[in-house]
N, C-alpha and C positions, 0 to 999 in steps of 0.2 A: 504494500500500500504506500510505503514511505519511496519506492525506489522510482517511481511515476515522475510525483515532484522532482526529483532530486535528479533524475536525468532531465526533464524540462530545462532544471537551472542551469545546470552545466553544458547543455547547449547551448546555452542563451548567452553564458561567459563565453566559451570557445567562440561562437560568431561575430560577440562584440570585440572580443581581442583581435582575431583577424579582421575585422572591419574598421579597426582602431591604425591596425600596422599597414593595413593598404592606404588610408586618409594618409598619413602619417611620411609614408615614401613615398606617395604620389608627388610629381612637379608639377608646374604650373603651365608647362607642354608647350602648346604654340597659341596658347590664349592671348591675347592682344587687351590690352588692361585701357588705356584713356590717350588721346590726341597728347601729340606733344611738336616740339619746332627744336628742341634741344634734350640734354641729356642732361641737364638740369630741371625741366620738367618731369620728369619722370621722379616718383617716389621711391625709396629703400623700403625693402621689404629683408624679413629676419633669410639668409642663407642664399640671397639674390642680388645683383645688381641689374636694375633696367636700364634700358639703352635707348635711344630714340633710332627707329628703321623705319623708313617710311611712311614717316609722321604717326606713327603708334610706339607706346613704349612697349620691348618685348625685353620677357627676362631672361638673363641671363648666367651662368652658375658659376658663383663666385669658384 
């Protein structure tokens, strides 16, 4: 009766940890974030630098 629940939970761990570690390594790919004219436009984000490339900031890995 107890072993229902208790595999429920730990399914529910094991999908949120890998659902955790995929968010987590995922990059921010070829997403194109906001207009910019310079690469001082462009904002710092934690583990990126953006760049201005035709007229979009895209990031770039530190």
């Amino acid at each position: 009766m107890v072993k229902t629940p208790k595999l429920v939970y730990v399914l529910i761990l094991f999908l949120s940890i890998c659902f955790s570690i995929t968010i987590s390594n995922s990059s921010f790919g070829r997403i194109v974030y906001w207009n910019c004219k310079t690469d001082k436009d462009c904002k710092q984000h934690r583990g990126f630098n953006f760049r201005c490339r035709s007229g979009n900031c895209i990031p770039i890995r530190r």
